[in-house]
C-alpha positions as a printed Julia matrix, in Angstrom:
230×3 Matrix{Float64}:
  38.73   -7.25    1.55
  40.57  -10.53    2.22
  40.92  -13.44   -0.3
  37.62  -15.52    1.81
  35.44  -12.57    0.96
  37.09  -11.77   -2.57
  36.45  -15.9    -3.5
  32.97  -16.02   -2.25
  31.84  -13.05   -4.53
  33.79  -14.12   -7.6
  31.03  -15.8    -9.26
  28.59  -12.8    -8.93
  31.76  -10.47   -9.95
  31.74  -11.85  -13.3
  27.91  -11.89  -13.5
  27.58   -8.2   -12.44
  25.14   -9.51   -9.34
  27.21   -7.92   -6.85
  26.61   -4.37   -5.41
  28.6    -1.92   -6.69
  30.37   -1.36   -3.92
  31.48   -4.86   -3.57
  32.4    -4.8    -7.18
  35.28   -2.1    -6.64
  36.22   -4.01   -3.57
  36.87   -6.77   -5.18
  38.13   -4.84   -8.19
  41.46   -3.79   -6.07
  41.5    -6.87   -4.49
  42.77   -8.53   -7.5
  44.87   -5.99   -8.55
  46.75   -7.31   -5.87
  46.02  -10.51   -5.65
  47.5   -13.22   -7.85
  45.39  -16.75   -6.27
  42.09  -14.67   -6.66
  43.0   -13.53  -10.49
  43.96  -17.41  -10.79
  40.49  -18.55   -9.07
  38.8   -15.64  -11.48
  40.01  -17.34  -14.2
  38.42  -20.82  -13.66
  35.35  -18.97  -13.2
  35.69  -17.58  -16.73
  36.97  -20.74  -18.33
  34.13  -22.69  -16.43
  31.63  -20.42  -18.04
  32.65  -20.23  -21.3
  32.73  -24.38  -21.65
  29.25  -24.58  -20.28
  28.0   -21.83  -23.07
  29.23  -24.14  -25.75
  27.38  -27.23  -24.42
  24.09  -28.04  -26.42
  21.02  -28.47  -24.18
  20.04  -32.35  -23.99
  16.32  -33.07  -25.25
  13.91  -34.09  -22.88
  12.84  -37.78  -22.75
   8.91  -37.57  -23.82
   8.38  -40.16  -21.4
   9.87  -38.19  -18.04
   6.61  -36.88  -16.72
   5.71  -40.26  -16.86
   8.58  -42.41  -15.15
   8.5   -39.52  -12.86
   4.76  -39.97  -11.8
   5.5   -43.68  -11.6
   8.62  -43.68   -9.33
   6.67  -41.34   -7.39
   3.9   -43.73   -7.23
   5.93  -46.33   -5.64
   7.74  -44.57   -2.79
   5.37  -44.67    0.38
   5.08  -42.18    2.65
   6.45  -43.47    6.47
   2.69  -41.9     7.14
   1.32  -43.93    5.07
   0.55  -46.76    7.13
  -0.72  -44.97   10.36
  -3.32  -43.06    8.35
  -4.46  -46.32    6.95
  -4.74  -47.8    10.44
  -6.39  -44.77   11.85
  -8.67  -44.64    8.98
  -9.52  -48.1     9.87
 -10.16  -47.48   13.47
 -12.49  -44.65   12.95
 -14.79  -46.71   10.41
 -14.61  -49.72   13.27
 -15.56  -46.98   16.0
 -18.39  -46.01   13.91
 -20.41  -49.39   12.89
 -19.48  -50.5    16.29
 -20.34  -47.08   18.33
 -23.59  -46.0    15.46
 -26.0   -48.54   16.64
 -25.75  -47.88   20.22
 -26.08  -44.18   20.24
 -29.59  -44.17   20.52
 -29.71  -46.35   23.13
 -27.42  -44.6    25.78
 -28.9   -41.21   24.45
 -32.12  -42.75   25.86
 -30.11  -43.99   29.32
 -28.76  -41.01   29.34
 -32.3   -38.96   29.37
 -33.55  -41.87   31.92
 -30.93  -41.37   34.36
 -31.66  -37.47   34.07
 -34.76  -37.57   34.8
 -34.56  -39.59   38.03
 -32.26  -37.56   39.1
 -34.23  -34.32   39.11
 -37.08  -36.39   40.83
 -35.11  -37.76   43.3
 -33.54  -34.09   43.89
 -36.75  -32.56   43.89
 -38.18  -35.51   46.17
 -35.29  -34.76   48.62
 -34.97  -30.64   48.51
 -38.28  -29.73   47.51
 -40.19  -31.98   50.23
 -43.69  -31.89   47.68
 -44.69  -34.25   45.18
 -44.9   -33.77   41.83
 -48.74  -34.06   41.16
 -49.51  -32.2    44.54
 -49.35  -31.24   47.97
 -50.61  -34.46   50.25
 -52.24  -33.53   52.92
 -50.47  -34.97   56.57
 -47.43  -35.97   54.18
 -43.75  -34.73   56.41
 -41.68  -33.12   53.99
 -38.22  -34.82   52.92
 -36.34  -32.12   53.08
 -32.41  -32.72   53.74
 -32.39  -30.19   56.98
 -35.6   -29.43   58.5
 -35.95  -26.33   60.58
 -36.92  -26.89   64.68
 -40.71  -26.26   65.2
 -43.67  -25.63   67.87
 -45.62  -29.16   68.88
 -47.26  -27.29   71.62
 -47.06  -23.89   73.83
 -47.72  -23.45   76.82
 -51.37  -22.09   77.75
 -50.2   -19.33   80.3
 -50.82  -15.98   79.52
 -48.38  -13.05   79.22
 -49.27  -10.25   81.65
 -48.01   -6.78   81.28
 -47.67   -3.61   83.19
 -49.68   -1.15   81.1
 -47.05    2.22   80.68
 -48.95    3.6    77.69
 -45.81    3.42   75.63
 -44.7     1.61   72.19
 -43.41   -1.88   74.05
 -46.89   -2.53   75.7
 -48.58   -4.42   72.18
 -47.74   -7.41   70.89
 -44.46   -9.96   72.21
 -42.15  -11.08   69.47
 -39.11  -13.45   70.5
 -36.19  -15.96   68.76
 -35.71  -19.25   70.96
 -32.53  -21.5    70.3
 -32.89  -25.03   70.64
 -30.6   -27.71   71.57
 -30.74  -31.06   69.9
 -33.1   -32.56   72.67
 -35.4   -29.55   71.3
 -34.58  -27.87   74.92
 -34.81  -23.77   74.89
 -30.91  -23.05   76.28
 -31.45  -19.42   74.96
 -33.96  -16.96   73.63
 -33.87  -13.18   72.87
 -36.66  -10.53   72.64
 -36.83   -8.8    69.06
 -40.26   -6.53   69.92
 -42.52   -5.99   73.08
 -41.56   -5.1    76.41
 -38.68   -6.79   77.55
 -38.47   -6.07   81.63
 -37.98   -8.61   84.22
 -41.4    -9.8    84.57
 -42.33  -10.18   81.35
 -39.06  -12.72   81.15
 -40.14  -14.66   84.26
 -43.26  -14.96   82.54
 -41.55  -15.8    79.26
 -39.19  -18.57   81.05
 -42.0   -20.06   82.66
 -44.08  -20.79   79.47
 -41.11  -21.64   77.38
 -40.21  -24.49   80.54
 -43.98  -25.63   79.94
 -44.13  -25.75   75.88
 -42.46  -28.41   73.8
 -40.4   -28.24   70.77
 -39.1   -30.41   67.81
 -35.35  -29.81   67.23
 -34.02  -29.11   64.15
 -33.34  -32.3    61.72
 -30.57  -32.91   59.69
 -31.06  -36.45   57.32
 -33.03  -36.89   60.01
 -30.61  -37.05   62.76
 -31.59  -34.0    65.48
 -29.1   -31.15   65.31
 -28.84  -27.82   67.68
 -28.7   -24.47   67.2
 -32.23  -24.68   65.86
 -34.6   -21.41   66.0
 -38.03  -21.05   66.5
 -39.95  -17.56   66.52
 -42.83  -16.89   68.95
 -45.3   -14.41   68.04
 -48.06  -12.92   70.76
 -50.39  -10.84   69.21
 -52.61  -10.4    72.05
 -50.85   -9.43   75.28
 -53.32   -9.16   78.58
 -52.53   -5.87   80.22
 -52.84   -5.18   83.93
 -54.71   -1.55   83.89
């Protein structure tokens, strides 16, 4: 142990509040050591003069001058809570009185919001369906205004394909049939002239988006009843 270490634990030496193995450490250390036995005893002398001082009475009115003096040192805090709290009551008489009034805007604005959505998506009033009323919808799908009146004639073979004709036309934005494809019925090269010429014949509405015409619309075509050469 050197004399840093031996100084720094004389105090608790003489106290016993050292371990003990720092105690016989320090022990031979001053055996040894003549400015630690020196600094050892100043510690005793110290301690001995303090045990012989009388303890001072406390002044009855401490608690007192102690509250006071407390009392008149301010927080640096002090003053922004007292402007915040000052804010927030200004915030509230100012801000209280309107808050029923933009609840109500609020609810207002809502509500003709889902109306107008409704109006726009849904395409039906509220109180009904109108009869003759066009829907509103944002994209409208492409649609039949008339077909053709020629019939579809088919080659009876007796099997599955010789019932009913169901195609897919695609439109093009002038509602003009630039493709179509057969999804059930008989599907050979007459039938298709047939099927050109009464597509060429029949007129369609394209499909609409906010109302300006857009292709790749689709219409189905259904024929229940196909005539049948026998």
């Amino acid at each position: 142990m050197n004399c840093k270490q031996a100084q720094r634990r004389l105090p608790g030496y003489l106290d016993g509040a050292i371990r003990a193995q720092d105690h016989a450490g320090l022990r031979e250390h001053l055996h040894s050591c003549a400015d630690c036995r020196q600094h050892l005893e100043r510690y005793r002398l110290l301690a001995s003069r303090l045990a012989n001082v009388e303890p001072v009475a406390v002044p009855a009115d401490l608690a007192v001058r102690i509250r006071m003096q407390a009392s008149r040192e301010r927080s640096p805090w002090a003053g922004v809570a007292r402007v915040w709290s000052r804010a927030v009551l200004v915030c509230e008489n100012i801000l209280g009185p309107l808050a029923v009034p933009a609840t109500g805007g609020v609810l207002t604005t809502l509500g003709v919001f889902i109306l107008f959505v409704h109006g726009m998506l849904g395409g039906v009033p509220l109180g009904g369906v109108v009869p003759n009323d066009l829907p509103l919808n944002l994209v409208q799908p492409a649609q039949i205004e008339s077909l053709a009146p020629f019939p579809v004639v088919v080659e009876a073979n007796g099997g599955p394909d010789s019932g009913g004709l169901l195609l897919e036309a695609t439109l093009d934005a002038q509602g003009e049939v630039i493709f179509y494809k057969i999804l059930s019925g008989p599907s050979d090269a007459a039938v298709q002239r047939q099927i050109d010429q009464l597509l060429m014949f029949s007129r369609f509405s394209p499909q609409l988006s906010f109302g300006r015409p857009m292709g790749g619309g689709r219409v189905l075509l259904s024929f229940s009843e196909v005539h049948v050469h026998g």
